[in-house]
C-alpha positions in Angstrom: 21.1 -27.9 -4.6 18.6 -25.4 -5.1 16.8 -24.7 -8.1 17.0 -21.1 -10.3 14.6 -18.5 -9.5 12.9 -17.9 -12.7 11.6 -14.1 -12.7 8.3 -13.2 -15.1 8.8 -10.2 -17.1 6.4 -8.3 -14.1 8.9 -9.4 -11.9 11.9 -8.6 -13.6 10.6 -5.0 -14.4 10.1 -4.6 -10.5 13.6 -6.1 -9.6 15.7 -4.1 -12.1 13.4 -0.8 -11.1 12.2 0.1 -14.7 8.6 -0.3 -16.1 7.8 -3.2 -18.1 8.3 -1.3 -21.3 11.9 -1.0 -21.1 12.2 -4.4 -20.5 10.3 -5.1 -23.5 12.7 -2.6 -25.5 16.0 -4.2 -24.2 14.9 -7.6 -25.2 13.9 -6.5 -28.7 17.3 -4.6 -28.8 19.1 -7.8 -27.2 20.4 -5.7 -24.2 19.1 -8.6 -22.2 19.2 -12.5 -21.9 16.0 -13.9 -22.4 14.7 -17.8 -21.7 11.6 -18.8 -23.5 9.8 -21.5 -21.9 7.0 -22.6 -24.6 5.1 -19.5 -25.0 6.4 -17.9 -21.8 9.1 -15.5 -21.3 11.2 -15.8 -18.5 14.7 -14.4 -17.0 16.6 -15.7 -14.5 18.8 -13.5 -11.7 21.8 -13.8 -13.5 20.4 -12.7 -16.5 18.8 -9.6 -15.0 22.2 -9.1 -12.9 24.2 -8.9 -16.2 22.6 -6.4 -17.9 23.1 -4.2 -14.5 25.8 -1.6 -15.7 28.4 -0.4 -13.1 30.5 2.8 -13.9 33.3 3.5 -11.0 34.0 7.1 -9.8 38.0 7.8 -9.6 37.5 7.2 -6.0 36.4 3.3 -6.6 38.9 3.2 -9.0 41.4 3.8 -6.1 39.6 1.4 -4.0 40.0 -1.6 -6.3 43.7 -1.3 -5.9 43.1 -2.3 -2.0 41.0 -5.4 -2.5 41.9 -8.5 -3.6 39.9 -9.5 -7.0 40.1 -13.2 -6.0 39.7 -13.3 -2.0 38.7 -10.1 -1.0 41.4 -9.2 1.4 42.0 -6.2 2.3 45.6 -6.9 2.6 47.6 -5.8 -0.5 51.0 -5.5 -0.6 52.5 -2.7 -3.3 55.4 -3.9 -5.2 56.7 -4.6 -8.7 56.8 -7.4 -10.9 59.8 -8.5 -12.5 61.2 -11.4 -14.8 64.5 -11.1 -16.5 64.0 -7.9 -17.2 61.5 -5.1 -15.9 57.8 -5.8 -17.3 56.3 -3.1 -20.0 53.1 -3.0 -21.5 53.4 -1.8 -24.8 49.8 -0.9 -26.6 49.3 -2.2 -29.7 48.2 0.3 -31.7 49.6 3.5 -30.7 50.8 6.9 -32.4 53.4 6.3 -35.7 55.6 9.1 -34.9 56.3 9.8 -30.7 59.3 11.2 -28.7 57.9 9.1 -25.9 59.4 5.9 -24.8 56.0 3.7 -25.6 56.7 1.2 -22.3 53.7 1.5 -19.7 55.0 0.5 -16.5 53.0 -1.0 -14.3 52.0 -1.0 -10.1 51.4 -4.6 -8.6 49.9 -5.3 -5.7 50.4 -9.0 -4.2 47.2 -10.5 -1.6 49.1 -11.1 1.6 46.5 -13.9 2.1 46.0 -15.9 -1.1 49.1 -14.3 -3.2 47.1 -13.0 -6.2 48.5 -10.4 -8.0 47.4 -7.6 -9.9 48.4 -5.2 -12.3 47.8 -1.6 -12.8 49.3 0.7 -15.5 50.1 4.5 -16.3 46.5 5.0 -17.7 47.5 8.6 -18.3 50.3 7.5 -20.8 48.3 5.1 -22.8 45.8 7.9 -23.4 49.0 10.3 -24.8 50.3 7.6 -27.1 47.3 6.2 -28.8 45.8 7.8 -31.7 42.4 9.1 -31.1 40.6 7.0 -33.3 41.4 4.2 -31.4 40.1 5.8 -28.2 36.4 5.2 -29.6 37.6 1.6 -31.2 38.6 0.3 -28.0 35.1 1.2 -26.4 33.2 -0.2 -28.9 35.0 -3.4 -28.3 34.2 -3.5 -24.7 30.6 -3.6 -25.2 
């Protein structure tokens, strides 16, 4: 087993590409993890790799439907999913009054290697049936 690879706060500036005084600003504003070690501040990789944001184009948004989330495979099968019934997913706060059936149906894709399956749904219709106040809600909850 190997040991962590504790970073100084030099060394984390230069591994996340900012300058030191950001650092210090996203550990006052607790953007970032930080271990204290007596009087020395430290970070390991982890830490520095979680505070790394990513934000997909559409196109990788596309892409994740072709890789497996829990192998990797490239092998994805397009399907549905069914029980007893076909599968909805029905948001839980959406608009009072709507003409609009408010069942979101949803692609799968099954790993032909390890047999994960995931889910993808009609973003375009959850956006027309929830309020947009709960647009902003939902993002704040993500963070």
């Amino acid at each position: 087993m190997t040991s962590p690879r504790w970073y100084t706060i030099k060394e984390a500036a230069e591994y996340l590409s900012i300058g030191e005084p950001t650092l210090y600003r996203w550990m006052r504003d607790g953007k970032i993890t930080v271990r204290k070690i007596g009087d020395n501040t430290r970070f390991l990789q982890e830490d520095l790799d979680s505070c790394i944001q990513v934000i997909p184009s559409q196109k990788d948004i596309q892409l994740v439907k072709k890789v497996c989330p829990a192998c990797h495979s490239d092998q994805m099968c397009k399907g549905s999913y069914r029980g007893t019934g076909k599968l909805y997913f029905y948001p839980e706060k959406s608009k009072f009054w709507t003409l609009k059936d408010s069942n979101i149906p949803n692609t799968s894709y099954m790993c032909e290697k390890c047999g994960h399956i995931s889910f993808f749904g009609d973003t375009e219709k959850l956006k027309a049936l929830k309020p947009k106040d709960i647009d902003t809600e939902s993002k704040t909850l993500d963070k």
